[in-house]
C-alpha positions as CSV (number, residue, x, y, z in Angstrom):
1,X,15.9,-12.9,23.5
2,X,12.7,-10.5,24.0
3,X,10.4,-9.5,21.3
4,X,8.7,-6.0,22.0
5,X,4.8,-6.1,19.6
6,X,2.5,-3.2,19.7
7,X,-0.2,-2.1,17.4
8,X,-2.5,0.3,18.1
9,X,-5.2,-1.9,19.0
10,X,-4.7,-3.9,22.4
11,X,-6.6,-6.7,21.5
12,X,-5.0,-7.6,18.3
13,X,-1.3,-6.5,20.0
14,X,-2.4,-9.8,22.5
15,X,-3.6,-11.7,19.6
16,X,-0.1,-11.3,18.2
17,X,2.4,-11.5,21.2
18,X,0.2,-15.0,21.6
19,X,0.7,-16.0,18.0
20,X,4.8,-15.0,18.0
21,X,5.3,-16.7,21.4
22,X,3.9,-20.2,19.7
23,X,6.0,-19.6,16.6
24,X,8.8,-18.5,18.8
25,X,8.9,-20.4,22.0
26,X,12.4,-19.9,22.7
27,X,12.4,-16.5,22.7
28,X,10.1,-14.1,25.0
29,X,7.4,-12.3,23.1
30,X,5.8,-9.4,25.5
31,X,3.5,-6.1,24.4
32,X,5.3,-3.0,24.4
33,X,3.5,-2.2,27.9
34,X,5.2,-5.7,29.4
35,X,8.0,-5.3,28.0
36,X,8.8,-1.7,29.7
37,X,9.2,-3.6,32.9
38,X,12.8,-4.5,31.2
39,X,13.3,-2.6,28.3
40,X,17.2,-3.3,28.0
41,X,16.2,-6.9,27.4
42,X,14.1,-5.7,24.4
43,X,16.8,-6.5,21.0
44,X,13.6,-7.0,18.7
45,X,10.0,-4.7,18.1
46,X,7.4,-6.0,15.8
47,X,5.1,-3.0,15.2
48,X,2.6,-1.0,13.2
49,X,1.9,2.3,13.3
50,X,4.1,2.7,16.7
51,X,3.2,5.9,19.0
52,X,6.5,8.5,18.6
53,X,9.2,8.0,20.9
54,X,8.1,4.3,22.0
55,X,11.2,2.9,20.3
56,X,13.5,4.7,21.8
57,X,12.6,3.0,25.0
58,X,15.0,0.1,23.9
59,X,18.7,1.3,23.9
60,X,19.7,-2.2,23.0
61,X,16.9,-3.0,20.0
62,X,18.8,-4.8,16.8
63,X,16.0,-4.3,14.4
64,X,12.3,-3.1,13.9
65,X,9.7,-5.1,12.3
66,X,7.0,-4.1,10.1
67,X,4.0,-5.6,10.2
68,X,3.4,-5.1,6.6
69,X,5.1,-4.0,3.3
70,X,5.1,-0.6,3.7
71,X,7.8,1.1,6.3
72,X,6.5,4.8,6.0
73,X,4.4,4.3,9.7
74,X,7.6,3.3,11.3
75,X,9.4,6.2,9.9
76,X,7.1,8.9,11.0
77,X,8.4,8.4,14.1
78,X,10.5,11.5,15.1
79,X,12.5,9.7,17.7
80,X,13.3,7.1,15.6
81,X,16.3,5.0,16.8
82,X,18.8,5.9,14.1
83,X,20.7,2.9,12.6
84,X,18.4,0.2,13.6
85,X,17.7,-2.1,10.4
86,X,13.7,-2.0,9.8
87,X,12.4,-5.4,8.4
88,X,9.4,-5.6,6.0
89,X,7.0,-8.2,6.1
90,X,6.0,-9.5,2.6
91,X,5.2,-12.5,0.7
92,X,3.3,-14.5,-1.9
93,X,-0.3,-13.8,0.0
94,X,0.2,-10.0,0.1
95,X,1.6,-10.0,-3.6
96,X,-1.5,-12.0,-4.7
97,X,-4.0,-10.3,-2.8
98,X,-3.2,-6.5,-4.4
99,X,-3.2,-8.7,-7.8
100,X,-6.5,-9.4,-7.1
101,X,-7.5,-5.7,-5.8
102,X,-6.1,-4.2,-9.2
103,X,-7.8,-6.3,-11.6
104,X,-11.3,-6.8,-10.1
105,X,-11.1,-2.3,-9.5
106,X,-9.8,-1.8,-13.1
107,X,-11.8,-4.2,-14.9
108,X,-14.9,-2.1,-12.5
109,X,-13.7,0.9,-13.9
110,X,-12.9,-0.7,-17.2
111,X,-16.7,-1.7,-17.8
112,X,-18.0,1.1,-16.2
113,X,-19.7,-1.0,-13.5
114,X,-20.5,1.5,-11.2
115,X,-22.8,2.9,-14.2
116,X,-24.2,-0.4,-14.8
117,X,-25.2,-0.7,-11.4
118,X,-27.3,2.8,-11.1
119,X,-28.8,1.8,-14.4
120,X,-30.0,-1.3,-12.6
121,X,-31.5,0.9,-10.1
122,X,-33.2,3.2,-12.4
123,X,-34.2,0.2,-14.2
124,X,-33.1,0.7,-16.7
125,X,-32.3,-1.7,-19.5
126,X,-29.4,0.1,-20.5
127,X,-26.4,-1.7,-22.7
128,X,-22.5,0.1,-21.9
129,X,-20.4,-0.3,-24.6
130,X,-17.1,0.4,-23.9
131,X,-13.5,-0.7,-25.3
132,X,-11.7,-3.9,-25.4
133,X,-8.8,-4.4,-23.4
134,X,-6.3,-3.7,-25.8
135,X,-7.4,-0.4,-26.3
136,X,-7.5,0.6,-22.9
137,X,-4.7,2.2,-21.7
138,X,-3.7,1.6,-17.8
139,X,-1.0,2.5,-16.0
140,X,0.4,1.3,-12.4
141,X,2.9,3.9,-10.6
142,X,5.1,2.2,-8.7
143,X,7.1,-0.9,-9.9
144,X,8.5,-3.1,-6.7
145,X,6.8,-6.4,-5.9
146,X,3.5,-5.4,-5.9
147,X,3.6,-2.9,-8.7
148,X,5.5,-5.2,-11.5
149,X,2.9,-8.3,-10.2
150,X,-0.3,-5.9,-10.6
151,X,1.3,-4.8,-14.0
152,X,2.0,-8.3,-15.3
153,X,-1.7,-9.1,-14.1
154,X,-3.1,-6.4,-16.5
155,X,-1.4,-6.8,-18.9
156,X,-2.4,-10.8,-19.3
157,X,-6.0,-9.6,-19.1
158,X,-4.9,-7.5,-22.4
159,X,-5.0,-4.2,-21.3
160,X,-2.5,-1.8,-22.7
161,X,-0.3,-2.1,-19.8
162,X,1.9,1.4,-18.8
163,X,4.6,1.3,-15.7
164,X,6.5,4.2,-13.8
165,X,9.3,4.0,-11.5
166,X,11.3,6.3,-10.3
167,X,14.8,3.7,-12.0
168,X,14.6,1.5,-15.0
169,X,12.9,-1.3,-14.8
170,X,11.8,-4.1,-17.0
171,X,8.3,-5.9,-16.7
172,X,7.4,-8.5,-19.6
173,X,4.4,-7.2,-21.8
174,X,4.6,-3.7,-19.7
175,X,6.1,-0.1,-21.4
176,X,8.0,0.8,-18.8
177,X,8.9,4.7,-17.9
178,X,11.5,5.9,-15.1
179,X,12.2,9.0,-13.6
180,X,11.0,12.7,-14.1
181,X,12.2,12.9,-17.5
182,X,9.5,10.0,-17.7
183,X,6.7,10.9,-15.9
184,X,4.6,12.8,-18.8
185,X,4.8,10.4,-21.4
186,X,3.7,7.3,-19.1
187,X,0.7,9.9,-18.3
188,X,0.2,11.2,-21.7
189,X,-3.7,9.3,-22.5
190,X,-3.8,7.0,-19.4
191,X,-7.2,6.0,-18.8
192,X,-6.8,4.1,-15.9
193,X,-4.0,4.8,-12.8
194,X,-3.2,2.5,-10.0
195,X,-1.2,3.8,-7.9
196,X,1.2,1.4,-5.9
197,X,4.4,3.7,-5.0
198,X,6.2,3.9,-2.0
199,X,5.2,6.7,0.7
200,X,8.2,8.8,0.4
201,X,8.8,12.7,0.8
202,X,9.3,12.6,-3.0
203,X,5.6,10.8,-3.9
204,X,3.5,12.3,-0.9
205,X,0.8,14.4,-2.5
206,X,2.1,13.0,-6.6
207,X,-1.9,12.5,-7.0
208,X,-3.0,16.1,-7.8
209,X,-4.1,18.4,-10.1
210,X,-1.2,19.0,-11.8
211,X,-1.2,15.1,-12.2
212,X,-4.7,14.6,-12.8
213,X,-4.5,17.1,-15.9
214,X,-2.0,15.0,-17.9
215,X,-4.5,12.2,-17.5
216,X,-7.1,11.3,-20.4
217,X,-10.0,13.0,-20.0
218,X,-12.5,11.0,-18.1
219,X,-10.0,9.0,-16.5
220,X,-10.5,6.6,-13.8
221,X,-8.2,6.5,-10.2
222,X,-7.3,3.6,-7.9
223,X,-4.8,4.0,-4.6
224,X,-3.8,1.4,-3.0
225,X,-0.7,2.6,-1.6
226,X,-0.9,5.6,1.2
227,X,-3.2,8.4,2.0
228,X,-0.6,10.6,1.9
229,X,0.1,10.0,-1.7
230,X,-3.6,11.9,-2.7
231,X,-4.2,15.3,-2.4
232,X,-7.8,15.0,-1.7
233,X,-9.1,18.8,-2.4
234,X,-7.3,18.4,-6.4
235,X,-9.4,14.9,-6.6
236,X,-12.6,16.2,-6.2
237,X,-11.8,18.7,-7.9
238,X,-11.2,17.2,-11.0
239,X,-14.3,15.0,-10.2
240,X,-16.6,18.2,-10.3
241,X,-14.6,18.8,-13.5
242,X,-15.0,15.8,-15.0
243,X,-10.7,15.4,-15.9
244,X,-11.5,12.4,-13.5
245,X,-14.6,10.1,-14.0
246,X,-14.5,7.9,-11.0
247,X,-12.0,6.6,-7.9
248,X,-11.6,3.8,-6.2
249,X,-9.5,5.0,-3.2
250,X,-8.3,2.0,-0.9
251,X,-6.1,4.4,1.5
252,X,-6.5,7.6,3.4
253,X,-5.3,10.1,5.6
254,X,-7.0,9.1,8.3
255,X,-7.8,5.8,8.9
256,X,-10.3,4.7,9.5
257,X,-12.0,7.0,7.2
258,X,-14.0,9.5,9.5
259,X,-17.8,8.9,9.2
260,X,-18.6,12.3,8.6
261,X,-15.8,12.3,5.6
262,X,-17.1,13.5,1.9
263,X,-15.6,10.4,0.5
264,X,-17.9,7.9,2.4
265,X,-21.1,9.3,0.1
266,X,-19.7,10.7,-2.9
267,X,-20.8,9.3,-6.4
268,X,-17.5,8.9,-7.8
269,X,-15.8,7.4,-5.4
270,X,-15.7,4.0,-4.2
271,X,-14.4,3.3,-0.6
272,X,-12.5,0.5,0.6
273,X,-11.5,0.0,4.6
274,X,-7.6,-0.2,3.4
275,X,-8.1,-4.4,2.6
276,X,-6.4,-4.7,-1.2
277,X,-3.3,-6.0,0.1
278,X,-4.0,-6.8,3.9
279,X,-2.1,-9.3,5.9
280,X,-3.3,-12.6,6.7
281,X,-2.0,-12.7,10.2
282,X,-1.4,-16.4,10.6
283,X,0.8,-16.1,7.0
284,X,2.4,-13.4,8.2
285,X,3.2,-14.4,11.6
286,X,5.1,-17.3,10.3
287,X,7.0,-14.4,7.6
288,X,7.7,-12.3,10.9
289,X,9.0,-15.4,12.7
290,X,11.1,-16.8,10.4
291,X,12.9,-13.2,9.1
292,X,13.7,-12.5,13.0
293,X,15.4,-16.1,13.5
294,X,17.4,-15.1,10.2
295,X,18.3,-11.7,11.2
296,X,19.2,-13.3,15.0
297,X,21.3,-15.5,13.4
298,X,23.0,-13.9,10.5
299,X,22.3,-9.5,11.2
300,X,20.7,-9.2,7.7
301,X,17.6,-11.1,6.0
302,X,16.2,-10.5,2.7
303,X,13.6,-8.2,3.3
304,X,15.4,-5.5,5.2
305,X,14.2,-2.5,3.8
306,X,16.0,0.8,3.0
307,X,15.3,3.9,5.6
308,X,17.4,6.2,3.3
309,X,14.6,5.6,0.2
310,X,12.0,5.0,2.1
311,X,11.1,1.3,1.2
């Protein structure tokens, strides 16, 4: 059984056709540039951001891996084979990792650290009062693994703890909104947003003005999920307006981040190289390993995601 990996970098692609051949001795683990010597051997591809029409080498490929949680790169792909089951690679490591991200970045914003630190600069000896938790209101968009974790994690720090999904759910110590009909009042006096939905042609461009207005005034910003999700004009924007106070923006358009971007050296905004929930390779090589013997053996494993929605 052959195993097609590519990600855009060649030296990490080796790195991982090395790891996946040791976790998967059995089977035969090739780049995607090896493996086009016999593509009709190819049943399984284990990608990330995969160049358009690369897939559709394969005519015999059973399912497509996703070297991450997210499936949106995958599905760009215009010549997507149609039908093939697309796997996504989570776990405990991701889950606690973009636990981490949210609370240290809203308990920033929450403190008003990055004003703290230009006092320190100015030296100036300068005390920020600001709120307690419980009269701070955050909410986190977006209400899958990730989301409902980072909610539950705010929430036991005892911030007043919003969530919005596009369905009902339920997260303990969370107010929980769902839908449209929904999306106002979880909005209505938010102080803090993290962002954490699913890249779909639904949420592409939700952060924007319109958005942005239904926020507190002074409110604070935090994506973590795509790029795509910000429209990037409407945030600064409201920063020149002062509807938004400060971002921390974790994923962009274009990554990496040009160097000549505006975000790099704005005030407001702090940049992070797309890290808050980022794989650790040998955990997820052992995720990846163990979800394609499933799916060899039994055509389904549990984290096969949903083309239709996205996720």
């Amino acid at each position: 059984m052959t195993v097609a990996v590519y990600l855009p970098a060649e030296d990490k692609t080796r790195w991982w056709v090395d790891m996946l051949q040791d976790l998967l001795p059995e089977w035969q683990v090739q780049s995607f540039a090896e493996a086009a010597a016999d593509p009709d051997a190819v049943e399984h591809a284990v990608v990330w951001r995969p160049r358009s029409g690369d897939l559709a080498r394969f005519p015999n490929l059973r399912a497509i891996v996703s070297i991450g949680a997210g499936i949106d790169h995958v599905l760009e792909d215009d010549q997507l084979p149609q039908g093939v089951p697309i796997i996504r690679t989570v776990g405990q490591d991701l889950t606690q990792r973009m636990r981490e991200y949210v609370a240290l970045h809203v308990l920033r914003h929450h403190r008003d650290m990055p004003r703290q630190l230009q006092a320190q600069r100015d030296h100036d000896w300068h005390a920020i009062v600001v709120p307690v938790a419980p009269n701070r209101v955050v909410g986190v968009m977006g209400l899958g693994n990730l989301g409902a974790e980072a909610a539950r994690t705010l929430a036991g720090l005892g911030f007043a703890t919003r969530g919005w999904s596009k369905s009902e759910k339920q997260v303990e110590g969370v107010a929980c909104f769902a839908g449209a009909e929904g999306l106002a009042g979880f909005l209505d006096g938010c102080e803090i947003l993290v962002n954490l939905l699913p890249l779909t042609d639904s949420t592409r461009g939700i952060l924007n003005a319109g958005l942005f207005a239904r926020l507190a005034p002074g409110a604070c910003v935090i994506n973590c999920a795509r790029g795509a999700h910000l429209v990037e004009e409407d945030l600064l924007a409201a920063l020149e307006a002062g509807q938004i106070k400060q971002a921390t923006l974790d994923v962009f358009h274009i990554e990496p981040l040009p160097a000549d971007h505006g975000f790099w050296g704005h005030p407001a905004i702090t940049v992070t190289p797309h890290v808050a929930s980022q794989i650790d390779a040998a955990t997820g090589g052992r995720i990846i390993a163990q979800n394609l013997r499933t799916f060899a053996e039994t055509g389904t494993c549990a984290d096969v995601a949903d083309a239709v929605r996205g996720y």
